[in-house]
C-alpha positions as CSV (number, residue, x, y, z in Angstrom):
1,X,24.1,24.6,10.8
2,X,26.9,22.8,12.3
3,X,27.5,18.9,10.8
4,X,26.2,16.0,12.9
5,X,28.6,13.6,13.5
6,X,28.8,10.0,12.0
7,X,27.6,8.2,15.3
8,X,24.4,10.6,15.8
9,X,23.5,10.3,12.2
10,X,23.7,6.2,12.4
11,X,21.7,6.7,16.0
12,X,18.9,8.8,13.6
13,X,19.1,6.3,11.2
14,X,18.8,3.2,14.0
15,X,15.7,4.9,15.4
16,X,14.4,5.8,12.0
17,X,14.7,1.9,10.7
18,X,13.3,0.5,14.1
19,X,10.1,2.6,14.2
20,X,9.9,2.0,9.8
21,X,10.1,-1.9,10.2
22,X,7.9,-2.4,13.6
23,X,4.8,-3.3,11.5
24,X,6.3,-6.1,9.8
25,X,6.5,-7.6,13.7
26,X,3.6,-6.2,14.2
27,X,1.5,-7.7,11.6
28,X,2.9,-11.2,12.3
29,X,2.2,-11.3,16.4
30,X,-1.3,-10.2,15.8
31,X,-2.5,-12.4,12.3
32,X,-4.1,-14.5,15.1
33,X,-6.0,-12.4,16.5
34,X,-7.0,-10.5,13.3
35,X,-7.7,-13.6,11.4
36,X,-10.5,-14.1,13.8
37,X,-11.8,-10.5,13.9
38,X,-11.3,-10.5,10.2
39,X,-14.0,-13.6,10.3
40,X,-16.6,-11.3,11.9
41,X,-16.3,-8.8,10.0
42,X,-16.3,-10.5,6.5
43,X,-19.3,-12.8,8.0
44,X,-21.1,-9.2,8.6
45,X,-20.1,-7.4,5.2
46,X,-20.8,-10.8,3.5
47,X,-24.8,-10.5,5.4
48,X,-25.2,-7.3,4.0
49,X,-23.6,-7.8,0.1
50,X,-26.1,-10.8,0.1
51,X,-29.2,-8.3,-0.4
52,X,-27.2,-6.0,-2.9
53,X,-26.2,-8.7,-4.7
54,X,-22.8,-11.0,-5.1
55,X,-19.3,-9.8,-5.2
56,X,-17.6,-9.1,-8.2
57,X,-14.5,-11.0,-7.0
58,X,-12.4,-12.5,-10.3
59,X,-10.2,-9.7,-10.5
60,X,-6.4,-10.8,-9.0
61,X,-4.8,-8.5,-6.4
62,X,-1.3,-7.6,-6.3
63,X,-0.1,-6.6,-3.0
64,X,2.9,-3.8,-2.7
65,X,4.0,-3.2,1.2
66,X,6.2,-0.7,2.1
67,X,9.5,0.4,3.3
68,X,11.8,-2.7,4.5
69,X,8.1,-4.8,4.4
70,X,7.8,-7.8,3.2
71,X,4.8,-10.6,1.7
72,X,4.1,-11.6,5.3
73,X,2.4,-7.9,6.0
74,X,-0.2,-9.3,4.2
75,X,-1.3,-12.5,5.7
76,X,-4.7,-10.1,7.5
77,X,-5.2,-8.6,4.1
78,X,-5.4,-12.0,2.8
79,X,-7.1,-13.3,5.2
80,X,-10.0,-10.7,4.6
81,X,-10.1,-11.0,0.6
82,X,-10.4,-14.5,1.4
83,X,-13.7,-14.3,3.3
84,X,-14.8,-12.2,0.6
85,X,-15.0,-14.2,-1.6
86,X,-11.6,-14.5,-3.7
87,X,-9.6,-17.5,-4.2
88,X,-5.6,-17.8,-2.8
89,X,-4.7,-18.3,-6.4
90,X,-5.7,-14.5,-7.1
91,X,-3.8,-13.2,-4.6
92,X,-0.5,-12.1,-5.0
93,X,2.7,-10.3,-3.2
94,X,4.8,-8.2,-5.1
95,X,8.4,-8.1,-2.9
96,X,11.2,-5.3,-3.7
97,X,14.7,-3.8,-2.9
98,X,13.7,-1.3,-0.2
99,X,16.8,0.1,-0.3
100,X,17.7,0.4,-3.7
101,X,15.6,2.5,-6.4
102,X,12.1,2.9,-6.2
103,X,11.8,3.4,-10.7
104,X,13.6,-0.1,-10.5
105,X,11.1,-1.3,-8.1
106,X,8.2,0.0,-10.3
107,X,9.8,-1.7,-13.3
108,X,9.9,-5.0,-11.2
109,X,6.1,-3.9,-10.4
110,X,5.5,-4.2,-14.2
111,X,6.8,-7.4,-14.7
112,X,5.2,-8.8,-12.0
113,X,1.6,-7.6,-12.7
114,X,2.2,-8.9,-16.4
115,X,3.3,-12.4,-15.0
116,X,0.1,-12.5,-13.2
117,X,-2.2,-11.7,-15.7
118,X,-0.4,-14.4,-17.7
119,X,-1.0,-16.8,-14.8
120,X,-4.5,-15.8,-14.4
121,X,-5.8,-15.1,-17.8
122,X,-6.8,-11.8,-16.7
123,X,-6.9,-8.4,-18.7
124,X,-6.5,-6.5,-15.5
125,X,-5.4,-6.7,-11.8
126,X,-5.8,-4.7,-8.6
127,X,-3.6,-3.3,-6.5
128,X,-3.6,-2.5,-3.0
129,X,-0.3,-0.7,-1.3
130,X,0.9,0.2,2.4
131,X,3.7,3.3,2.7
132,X,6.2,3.5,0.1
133,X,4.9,0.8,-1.9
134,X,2.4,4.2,-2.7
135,X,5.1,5.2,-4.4
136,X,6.0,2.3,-6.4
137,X,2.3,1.8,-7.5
138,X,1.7,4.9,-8.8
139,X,5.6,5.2,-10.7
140,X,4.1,2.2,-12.4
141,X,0.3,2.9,-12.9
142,X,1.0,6.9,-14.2
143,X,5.1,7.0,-15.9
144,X,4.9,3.6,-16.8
145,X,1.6,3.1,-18.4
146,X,0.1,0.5,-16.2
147,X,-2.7,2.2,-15.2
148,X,-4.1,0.2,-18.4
149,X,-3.7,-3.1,-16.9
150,X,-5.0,-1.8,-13.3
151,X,-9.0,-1.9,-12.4
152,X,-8.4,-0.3,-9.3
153,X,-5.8,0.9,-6.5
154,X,-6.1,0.7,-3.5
155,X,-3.5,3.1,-0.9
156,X,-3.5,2.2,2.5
157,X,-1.6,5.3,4.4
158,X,0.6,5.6,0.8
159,X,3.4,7.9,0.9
160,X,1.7,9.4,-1.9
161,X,3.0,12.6,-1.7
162,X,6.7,11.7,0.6
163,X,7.0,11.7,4.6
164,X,9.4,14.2,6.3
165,X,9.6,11.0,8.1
166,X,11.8,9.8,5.1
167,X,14.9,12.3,6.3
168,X,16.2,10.2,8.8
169,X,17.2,7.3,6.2
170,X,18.2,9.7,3.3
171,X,21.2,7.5,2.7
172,X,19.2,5.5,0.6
173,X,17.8,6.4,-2.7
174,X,14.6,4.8,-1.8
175,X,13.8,7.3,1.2
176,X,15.5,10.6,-0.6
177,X,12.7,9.7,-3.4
178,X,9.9,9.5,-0.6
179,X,11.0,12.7,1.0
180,X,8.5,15.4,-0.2
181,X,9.7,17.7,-3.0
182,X,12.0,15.1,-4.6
183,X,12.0,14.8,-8.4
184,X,10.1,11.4,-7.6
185,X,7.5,13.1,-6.3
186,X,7.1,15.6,-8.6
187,X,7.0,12.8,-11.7
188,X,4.0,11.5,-10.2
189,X,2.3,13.8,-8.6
190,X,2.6,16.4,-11.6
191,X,-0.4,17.0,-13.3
192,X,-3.1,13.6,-13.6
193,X,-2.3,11.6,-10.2
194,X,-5.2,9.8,-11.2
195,X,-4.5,8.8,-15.0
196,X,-6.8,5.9,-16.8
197,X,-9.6,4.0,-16.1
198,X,-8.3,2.9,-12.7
199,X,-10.9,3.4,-9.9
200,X,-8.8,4.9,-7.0
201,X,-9.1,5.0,-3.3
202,X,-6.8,5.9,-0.5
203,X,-7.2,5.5,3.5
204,X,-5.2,7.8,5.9
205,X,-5.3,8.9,9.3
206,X,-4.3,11.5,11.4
207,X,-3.4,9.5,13.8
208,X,-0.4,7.6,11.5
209,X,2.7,9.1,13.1
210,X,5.3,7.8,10.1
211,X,3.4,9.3,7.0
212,X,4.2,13.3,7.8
213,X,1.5,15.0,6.9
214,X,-0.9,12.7,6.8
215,X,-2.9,14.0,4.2
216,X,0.3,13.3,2.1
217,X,-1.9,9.5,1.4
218,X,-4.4,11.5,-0.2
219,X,-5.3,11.6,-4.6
220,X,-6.3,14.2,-6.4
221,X,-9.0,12.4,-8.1
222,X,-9.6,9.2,-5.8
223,X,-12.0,8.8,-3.2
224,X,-9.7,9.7,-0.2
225,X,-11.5,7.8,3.3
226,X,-9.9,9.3,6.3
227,X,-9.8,6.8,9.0
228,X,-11.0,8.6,12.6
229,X,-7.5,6.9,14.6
230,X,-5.5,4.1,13.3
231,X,-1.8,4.2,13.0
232,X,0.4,3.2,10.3
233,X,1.4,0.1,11.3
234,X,-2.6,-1.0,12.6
235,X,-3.6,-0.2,9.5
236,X,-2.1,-3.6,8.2
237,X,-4.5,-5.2,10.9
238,X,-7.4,-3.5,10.4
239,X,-10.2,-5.8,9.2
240,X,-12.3,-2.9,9.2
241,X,-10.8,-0.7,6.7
242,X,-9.2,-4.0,5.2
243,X,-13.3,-5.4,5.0
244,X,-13.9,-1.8,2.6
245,X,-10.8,-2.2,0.3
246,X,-12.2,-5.8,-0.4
247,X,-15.5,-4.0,-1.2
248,X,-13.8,-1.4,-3.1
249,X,-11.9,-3.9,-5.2
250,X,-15.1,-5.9,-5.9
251,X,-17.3,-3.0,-6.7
């Protein structure tokens, strides 16, 4: 195969970035508008839990986005858990290098987890992840022991098992450990991908278009929801699917 020269491998990596980082945008132009469809639906879920009973909603979250994300992909998610039930103090964004090492991101991951237990008093947090922050949850939860201070995790179109998506940027180390059949992905998805007590769920859809396959989201072990259409960066808006992680996390 003939080489690709330096200016069509940066124009690869230029399209590759742009369609990675959209939902970051994304997420912010429409927090508006999916903090009020967020109301309706908590207002409805929150009709129907009153019959079965209260929410269990004490535990602290930990969000992890993904690739060049940031905390502010999480102001819907928020929003949501909010209406549920849970307090701002017991909702937290964990923020990493997207460009440098995803075992150093985990590590980071660690830290930060036991920080907010200290905070919070609690023995255990949950975790809900977007894309590659997959990938730095379950570094953490299966190499690192932490499923022991996780209740449950929650992936939202994880790059679970790595994106072919992940060759255009392979000049990072973050996106040659996403691309499937790297020695990152082996680590944790060898053997257990479920390990511990943790209570695991993952969403994913067909229709994502950056997580190649899509079933790459889904856990041996977890209960795997496959969302009918929703694309990877919708899925941070989603109050829908966003309404059923709360749940999960609460059940």
């Amino acid at each position: 195969m003939r080489p690709r020269s330096p200016r069509r491998l940066l124009g690869v990596l230029a399209a590759a970035t742009a369609a990675l980082t959209l939902f970051s945008s994304a997420s912010t132009a429409g927090a508006a508008d999916s903090a009020t469809a967020a109301t309706r639906t908590a207002t409805t879920a929150r009709s129907s839990d009153a019959a079965a009973g209260t929410l269990s909603t004490g535990t602290p979250v930990v969000f992890v986005h993904g690739y060049t994300g940031d905390a502010s992909n999480w102001v819907t998610a928020m929003s949501v858990f909010r209406l549920n039930g849970w307090d701002s103090s017991d909702l937290f964004a964990y923020e990493y290098n997207s460009y440098g090492n995803n075992i150093t991101n985990a590590q980071g991951l660690a830290t930060f987890v036991n920080n907010v237990k200290a905070r919070t008093g609690a023995s255990k947090v949950a975790i809900v992840n977007h894309s590659m922050g997959g990938l730095v949850s379950q570094y953490y939860l299966k190499v690192l022991g932490g499923n022991t201070s996780v209740s449950h995790l929650a992936s939202i179109a994880g790059a679970n098992h790595g994106t072919t998506f992940a060759g255009a940027c392979l000049i990072y180390t973050t996106c040659q450990q996403m691309y499937p059949g790297s020695s990152f992905i082996s680590q944790i998805s060898s053997g257990d991908e479920t390990p511990g007590a943790t209570r695991y769920a993952t969403w994913y859809s067909a229709c994502d278009g950056i997580i190649l396959p899509y079933t790459s989201t889904r856990l041996d072990g977890a209960t795997n929801n496959n969302v009918l259409c929703q694309t990877h960066i919708g899925f941070l808006a989603d109050t829908v699917v966003l309404g059923q992680i709360a749940r999960f996390v609460a059940s």
